[in-house]
C-alpha positions in Angstrom: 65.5 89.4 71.4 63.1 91.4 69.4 63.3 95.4 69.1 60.5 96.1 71.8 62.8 93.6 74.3 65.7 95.2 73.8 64.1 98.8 74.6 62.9 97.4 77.2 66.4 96.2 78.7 67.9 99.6 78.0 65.2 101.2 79.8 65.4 99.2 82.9 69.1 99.2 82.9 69.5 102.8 82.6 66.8 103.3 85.3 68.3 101.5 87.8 71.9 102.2 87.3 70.5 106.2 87.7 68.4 105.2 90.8 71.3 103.5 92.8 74.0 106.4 92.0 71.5 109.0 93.1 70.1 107.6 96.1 74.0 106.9 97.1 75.8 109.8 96.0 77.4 112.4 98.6 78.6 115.7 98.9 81.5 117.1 101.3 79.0 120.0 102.4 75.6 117.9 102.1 74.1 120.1 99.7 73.0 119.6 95.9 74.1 122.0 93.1 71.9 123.3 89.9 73.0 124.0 86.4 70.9 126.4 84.2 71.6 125.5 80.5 70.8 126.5 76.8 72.1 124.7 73.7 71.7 125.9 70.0 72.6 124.3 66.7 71.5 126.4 63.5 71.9 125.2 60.1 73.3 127.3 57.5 74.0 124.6 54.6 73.8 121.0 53.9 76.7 120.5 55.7 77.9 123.4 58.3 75.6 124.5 60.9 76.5 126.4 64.2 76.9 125.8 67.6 76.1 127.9 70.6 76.0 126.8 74.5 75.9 128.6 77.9 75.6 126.8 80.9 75.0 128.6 84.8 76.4 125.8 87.4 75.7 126.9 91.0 77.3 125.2 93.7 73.6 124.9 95.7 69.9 124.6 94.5 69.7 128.5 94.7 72.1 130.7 92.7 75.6 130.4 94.5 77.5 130.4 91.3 80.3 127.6 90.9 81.1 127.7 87.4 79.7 129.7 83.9 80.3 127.8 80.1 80.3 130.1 77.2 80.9 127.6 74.6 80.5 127.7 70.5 81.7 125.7 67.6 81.2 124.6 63.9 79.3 121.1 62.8 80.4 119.8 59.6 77.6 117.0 58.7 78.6 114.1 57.5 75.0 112.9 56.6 72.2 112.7 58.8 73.3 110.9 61.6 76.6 111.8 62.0 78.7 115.0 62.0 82.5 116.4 63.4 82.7 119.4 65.3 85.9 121.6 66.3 85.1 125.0 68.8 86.0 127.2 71.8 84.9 127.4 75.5 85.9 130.1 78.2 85.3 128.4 81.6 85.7 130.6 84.9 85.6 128.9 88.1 84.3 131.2 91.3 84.8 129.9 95.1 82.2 128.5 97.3 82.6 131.8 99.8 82.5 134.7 97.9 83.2 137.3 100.6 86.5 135.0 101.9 87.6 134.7 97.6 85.5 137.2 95.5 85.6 137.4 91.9 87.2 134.4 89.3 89.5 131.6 91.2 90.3 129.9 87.6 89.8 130.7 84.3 90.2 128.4 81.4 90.1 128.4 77.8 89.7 125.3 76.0 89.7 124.0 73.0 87.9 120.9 71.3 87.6 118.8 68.9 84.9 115.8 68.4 82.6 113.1 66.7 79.1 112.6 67.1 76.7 109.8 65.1 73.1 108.4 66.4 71.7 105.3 65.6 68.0 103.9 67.0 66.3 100.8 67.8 62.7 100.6 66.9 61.6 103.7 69.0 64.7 104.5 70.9 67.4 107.0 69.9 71.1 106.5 70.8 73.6 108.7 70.6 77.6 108.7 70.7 79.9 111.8 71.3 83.6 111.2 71.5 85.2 114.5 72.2 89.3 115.7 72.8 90.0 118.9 74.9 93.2 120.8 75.2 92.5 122.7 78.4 94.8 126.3 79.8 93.7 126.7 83.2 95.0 129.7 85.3 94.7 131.0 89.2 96.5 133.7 90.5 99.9 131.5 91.1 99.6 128.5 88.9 98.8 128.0 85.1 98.5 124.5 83.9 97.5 122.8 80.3 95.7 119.6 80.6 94.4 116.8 77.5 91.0 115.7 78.3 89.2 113.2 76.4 85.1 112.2 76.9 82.8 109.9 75.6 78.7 110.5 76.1 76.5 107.7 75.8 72.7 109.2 75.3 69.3 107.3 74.8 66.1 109.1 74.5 62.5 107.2 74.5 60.0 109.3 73.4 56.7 108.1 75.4 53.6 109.3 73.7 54.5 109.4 70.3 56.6 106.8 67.9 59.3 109.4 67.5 60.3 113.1 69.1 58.0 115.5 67.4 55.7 118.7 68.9 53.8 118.0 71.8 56.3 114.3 72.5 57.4 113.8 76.3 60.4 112.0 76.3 62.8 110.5 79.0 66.8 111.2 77.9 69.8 109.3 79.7 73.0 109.6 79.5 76.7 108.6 81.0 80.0 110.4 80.2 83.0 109.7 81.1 85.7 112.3 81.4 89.5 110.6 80.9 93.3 112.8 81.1 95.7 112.2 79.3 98.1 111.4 82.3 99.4 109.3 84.8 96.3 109.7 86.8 94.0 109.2 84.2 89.9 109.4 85.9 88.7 112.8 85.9 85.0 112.3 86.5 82.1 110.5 85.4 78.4 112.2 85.0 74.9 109.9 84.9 71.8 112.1 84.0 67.8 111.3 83.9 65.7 113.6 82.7 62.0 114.3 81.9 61.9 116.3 78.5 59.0 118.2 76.4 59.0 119.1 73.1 56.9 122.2 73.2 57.7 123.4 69.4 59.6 121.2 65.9 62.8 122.4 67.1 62.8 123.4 70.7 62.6 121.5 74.1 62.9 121.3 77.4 64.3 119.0 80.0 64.2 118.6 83.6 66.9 116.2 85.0 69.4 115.3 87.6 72.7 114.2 87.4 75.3 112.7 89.6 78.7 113.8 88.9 81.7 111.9 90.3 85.1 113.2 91.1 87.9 111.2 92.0 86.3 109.9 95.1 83.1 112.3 95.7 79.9 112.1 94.3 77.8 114.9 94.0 74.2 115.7 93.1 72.6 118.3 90.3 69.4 119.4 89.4 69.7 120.5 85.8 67.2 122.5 83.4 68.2 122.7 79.9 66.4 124.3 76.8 67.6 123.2 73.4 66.7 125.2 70.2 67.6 124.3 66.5 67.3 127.1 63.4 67.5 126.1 59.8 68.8 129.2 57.9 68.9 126.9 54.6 
């Protein structure tokens, strides 16, 4: 099977395995959620550059909010397709009623560590993230530390151009799946399609939805995500 073929089979695959989740995901209350989100890497030499995240998760289409991410971190680049990372992220959880349980339900800090390399196929770009948490989480009566570890499958298609540059629309994918370190070990699983511009170099924009399973519930997002690189080199 030639380059084009195997693209080809990727795409399809991916498609389909997106569609059917989708279409037959569920939610307790019936309603989808949204997650705002902004990623940042700058570079400040060969081999360290910067991370920066925030994420706004809502637990409906309009602003309910659910959960906020501040996350950052440091890349050490191992060459150009592959670096390690180690960082922080505070994580507080809000309830669904605010006026029954106002203000922070759970808070977490975490901590993380992880591994991510690319590789492509003709004009297809994969990428692999394997990532270990150590999570504190902590209500008013309980506290709790929990090991977490992910791995992220992503493949983006670019679809006017040979490869993501300016002006490229571009389709991304992705599965994770989220495992403890317990005797219960499935924690979740996420499958995201999105539509993405690349409106400058180092800046786009992607509009997607994700299905997110936990335990035995499936639920749907709609997600909008800005990425934006700096070179400082």
């Amino acid at each position: 099977m030639n380059k084009l073929k195997k693209m080809f089979v990727y795409s399809i695959s991916f498609c389909i395995i997106l569609t059917y989740t989708v279409c037959s995901a569920q939610s307790p209350s019936g309603t989808k959620g949204s997650w705002l989100m902004f990623f940042n890497q700058s570079r400040i030499h060969d081999n360290w550059s910067i991370h920066t995240e925030f994420q706004y998760r809502s637990f409906e289409i309009t602003p309910n909010t659910e959960q906020l991410m501040l996350r950052g971190g440091v890349n050490y680049h191992i060459n150009n397709s592959a670096f390690a990372s180690i960082g922080y992220a505070y994580i507080p959880n809000f309830a669904f009623d605010k006026e029954v349980n106002p203000g922070v339900q759970v808070s977490e800090n975490r901590t993380w560590q992880q591994f991510q390399m690319r590789n492509s196929i003709d004009r297809v770009t994969f990428e692999h993230r394997y990532r270990l948490e150590q999570r504190w989480l902590q209500s008013a009566s309980t506290s709790r530390y929990l090991n977490r570890i992910r791995y992220l499958l992503r493949m983006n298609i670019p679809l006017n151009t040979k490869e993501v540059e300016k002006g490229t629309l571009f389709l991304s994918f992705y599965d994770e799946l989220f495992i403890h370190v317990s005797d219960t070990p499935f924690d979740r699983n996420r499958l995201y399609g999105a539509l993405g511009y690349q409106f400058l170099p180092n800046a786009n924009v992607q509009l997607g939805y994700m299905a997110q399973t936990v335990g035995s519930i499936t639920k749907e997002y709609l997600q909008l995500a800005m990425f934006h690189n700096l070179d400082f080199r």
